[in-house]
C-alpha positions as CSV (number, residue, x, y, z in Angstrom):
1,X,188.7,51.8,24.8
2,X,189.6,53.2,21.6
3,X,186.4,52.1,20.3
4,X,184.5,54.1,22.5
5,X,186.8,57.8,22.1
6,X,185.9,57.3,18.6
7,X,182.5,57.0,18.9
8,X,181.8,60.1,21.4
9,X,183.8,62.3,19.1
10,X,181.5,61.1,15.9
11,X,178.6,61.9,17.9
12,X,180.4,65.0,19.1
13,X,180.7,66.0,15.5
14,X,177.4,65.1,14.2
15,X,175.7,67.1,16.7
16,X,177.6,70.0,15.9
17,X,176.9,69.8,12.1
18,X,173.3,69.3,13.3
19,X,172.9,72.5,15.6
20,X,174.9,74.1,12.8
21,X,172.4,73.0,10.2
22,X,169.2,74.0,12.0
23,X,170.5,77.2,13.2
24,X,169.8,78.0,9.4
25,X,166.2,77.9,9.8
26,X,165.8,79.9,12.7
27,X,164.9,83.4,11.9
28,X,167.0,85.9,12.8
29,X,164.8,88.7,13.3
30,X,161.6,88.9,14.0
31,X,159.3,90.6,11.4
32,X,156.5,93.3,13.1
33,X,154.6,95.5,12.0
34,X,154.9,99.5,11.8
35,X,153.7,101.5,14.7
36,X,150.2,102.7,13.7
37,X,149.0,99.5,12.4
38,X,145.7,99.3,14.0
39,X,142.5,97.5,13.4
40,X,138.9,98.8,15.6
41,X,135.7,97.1,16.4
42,X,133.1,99.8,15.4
43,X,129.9,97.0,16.4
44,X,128.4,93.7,17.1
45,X,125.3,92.5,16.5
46,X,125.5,88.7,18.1
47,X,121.5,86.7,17.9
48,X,123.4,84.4,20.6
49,X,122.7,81.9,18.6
50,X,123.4,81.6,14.1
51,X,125.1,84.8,13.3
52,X,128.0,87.2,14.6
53,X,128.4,90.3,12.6
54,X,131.0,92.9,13.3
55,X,131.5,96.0,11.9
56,X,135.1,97.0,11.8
57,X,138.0,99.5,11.0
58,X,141.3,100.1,10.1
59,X,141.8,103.0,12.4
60,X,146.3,102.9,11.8
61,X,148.4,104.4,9.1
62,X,148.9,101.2,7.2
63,X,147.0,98.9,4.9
64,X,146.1,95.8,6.7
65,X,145.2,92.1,4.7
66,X,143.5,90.1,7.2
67,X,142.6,89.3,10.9
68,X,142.4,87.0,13.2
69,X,139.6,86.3,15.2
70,X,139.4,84.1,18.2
71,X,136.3,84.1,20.9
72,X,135.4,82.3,24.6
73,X,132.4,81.1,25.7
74,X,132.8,81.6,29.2
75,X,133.9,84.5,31.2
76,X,136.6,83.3,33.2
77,X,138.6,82.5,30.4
78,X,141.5,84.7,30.4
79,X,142.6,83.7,26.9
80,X,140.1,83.1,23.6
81,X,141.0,79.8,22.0
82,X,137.8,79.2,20.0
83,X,138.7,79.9,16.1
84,X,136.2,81.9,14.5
85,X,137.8,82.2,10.7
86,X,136.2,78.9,9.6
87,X,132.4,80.2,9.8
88,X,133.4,82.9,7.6
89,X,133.6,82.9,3.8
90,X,137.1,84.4,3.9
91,X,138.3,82.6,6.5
92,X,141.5,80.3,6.6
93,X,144.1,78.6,8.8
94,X,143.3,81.0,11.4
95,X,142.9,83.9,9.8
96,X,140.1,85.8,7.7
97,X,142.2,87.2,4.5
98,X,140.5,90.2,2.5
99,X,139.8,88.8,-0.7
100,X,139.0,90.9,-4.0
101,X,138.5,90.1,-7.6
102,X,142.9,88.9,-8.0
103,X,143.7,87.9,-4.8
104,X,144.5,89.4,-1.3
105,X,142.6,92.8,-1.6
106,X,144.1,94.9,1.9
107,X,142.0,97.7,3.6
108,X,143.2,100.6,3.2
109,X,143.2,103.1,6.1
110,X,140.2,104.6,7.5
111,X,138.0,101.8,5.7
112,X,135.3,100.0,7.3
113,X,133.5,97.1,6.2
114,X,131.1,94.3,7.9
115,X,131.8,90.6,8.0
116,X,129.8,87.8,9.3
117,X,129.9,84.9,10.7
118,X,127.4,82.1,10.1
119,X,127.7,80.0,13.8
120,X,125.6,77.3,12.3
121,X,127.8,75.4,10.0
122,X,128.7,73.1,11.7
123,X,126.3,72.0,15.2
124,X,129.5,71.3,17.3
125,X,129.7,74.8,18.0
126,X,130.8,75.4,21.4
127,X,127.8,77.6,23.2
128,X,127.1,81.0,23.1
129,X,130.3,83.4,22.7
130,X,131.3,85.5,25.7
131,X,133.9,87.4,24.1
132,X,136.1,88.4,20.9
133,X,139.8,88.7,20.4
134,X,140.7,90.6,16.9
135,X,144.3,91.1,16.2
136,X,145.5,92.7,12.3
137,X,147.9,91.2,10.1
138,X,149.5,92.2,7.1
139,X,151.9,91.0,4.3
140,X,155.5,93.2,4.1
141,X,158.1,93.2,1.9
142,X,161.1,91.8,3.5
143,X,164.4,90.9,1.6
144,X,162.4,90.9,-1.8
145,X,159.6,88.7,0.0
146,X,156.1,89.4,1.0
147,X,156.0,87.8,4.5
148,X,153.1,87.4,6.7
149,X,153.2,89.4,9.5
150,X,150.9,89.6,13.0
151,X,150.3,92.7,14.2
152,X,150.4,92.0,17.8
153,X,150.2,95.6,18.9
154,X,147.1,95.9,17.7
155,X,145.2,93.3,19.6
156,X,141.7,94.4,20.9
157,X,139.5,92.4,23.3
158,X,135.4,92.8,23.3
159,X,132.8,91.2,25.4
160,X,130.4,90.2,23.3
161,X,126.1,90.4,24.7
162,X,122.9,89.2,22.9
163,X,121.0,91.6,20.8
């Protein structure tokens, strides 16, 4: 009987140290981005085929390093789950980073720029797209640390036709 006290209060223990040691890696606060952070899809030429190319903005207040860039390829879907960032030079993990001569190169506000994508890299490409989901992101200092940040606010859906 004594046997078994011991061993619910060692478990009892351990799992508190445990929940106490991965409540560390929680964050606390979430990190967002300012108000005015805003990204805009100025045009889409699609061939419905080889090559997307959108010309975009950054219509906010704030510089903005990147995107991401989901699409569907059929319109009931609610939600775009199709990851656009690998068919385009820039694109990684998700996300299409702005890129200049030393690294992450952000857009400054009011500039536009064209990027394309190149559908025919790879021929498992899943159909013709029906739609685009763009949402900014940026990198903000934070406690002495540049963390990467989603701008969730700023999220813009397109349908997306042949031209």
């Amino acid at each position: 009987m004594i046997g078994y006290v011991l061993l619910i209060t060692v478990v009892v223990i351990m799992g508190a140290i445990v929940y106490a040691w991965l409540k560390t890696y929680v964050p606390k606060d979430l990190s967002e981005c300012p108000d005015g952070t805003s990204i805009s899809l100025k045009d889409i030429q699609y061939d419905c085929a080889n090559t997307l190319s959108l010309t975009l903005k950054n219509n906010g207040r704030f510089n903005i390093s990147g995107y991401f860039i989901y699409a569907t390829n059929n319109s009931l879907d609610e939600l775009a789950t199709i990851d656009l960032s690998p068919y385009n030079p820039n694109g990684e993990n998700g996300v299409i980073i702005f890129q200049g001569p030393f690294g992450v190169a952000p857009k400054e506000p009011g500039r536009e720029w064209i990027d394309t994508f190149n559908l025919s890299i790879t021929p498992s490409f899943p159909g013709q797209i029906y739609s685009i989901e763009i949402m900014a992101m940026r990198y903000q200092s934070e406690d002495n640390k540049k963390r990467f940040v989603s701008c969730s606010k700023s999220k813009i859906k397109q349908e997306v036709s042949c031209s």
